[in-house]
PLY file of the C-alpha trace (Angstrom):
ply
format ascii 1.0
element vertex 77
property float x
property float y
property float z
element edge 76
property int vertex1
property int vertex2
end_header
-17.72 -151.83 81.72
-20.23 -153.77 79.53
-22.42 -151.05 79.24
-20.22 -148.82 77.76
-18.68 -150.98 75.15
-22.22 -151.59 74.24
-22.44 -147.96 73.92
-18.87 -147.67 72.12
-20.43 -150.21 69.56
-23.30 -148.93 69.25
-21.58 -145.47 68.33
-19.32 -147.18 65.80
-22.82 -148.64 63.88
-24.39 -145.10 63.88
-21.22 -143.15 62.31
-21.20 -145.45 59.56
-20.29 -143.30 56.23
-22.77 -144.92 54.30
-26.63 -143.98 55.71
-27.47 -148.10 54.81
-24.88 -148.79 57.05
-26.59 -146.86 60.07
-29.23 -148.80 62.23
-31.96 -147.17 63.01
-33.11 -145.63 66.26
-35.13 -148.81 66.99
-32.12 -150.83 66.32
-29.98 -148.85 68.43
-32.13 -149.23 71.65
-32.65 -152.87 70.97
-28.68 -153.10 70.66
-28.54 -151.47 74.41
-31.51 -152.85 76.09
-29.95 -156.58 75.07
-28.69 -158.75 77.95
-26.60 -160.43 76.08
-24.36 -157.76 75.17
-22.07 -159.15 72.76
-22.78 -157.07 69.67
-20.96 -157.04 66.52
-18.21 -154.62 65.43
-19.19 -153.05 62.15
-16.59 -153.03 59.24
-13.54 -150.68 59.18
-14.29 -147.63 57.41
-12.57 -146.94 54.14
-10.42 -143.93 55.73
-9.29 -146.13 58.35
-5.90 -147.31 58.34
-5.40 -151.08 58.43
-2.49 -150.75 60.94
-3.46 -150.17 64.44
-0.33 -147.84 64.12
-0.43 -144.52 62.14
3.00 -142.61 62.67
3.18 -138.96 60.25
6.76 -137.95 60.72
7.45 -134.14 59.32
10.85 -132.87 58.97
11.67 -129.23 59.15
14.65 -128.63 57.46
15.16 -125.07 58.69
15.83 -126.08 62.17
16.78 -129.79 61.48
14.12 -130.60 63.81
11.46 -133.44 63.24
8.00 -134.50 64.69
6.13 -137.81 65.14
2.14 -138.16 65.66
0.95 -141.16 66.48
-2.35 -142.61 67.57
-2.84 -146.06 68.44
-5.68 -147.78 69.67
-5.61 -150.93 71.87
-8.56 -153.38 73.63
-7.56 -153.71 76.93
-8.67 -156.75 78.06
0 1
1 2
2 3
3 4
4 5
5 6
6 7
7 8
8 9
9 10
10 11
11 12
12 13
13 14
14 15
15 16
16 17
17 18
18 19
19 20
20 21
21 22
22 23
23 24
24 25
25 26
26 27
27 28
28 29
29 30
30 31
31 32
32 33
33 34
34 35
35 36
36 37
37 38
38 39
39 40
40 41
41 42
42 43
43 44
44 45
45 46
46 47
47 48
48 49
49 50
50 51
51 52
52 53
53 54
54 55
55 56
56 57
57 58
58 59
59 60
60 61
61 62
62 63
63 64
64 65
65 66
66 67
67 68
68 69
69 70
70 71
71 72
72 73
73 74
74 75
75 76
């Protein structure tokens, strides 16, 4: 389980949006070959919402039908 939220960090560093933001491929290895393995979470993008809840409700009005997405994300601890 460690090893792959080293790897689910890891991932989160390399698809920063800005390249400056991105470690390099050195970095990346060092990150996983660490025994330690309490790495930092990068920043929130700027396209991602602040809530850990995003609900889009659309309405047809045609059918008076609706539809909710939602997509949450949760550490399970």
């Amino acid at each position: 389980m460690k090893l792959a939220k080293k790897m689910m960090t890891a991932a989160l560093w390399c698809i920063q949006t800005k390249p400056e933001d991105r470690p390099s491929m050195d970095k990346v290895l060092e990150m996983l070959e660490e025994e330690d393995g309490d790495l930092q979470i990068p920043n929130k993008p700027y396209f991602c919402p602040q809530d850990p809840l995003v609900e889009d409700v659309g309405v047809d009005n045609s059918s008076n039908s609706w539809t909710s997405y939602g997509t949450s994300v949760s550490d399970p601890k």
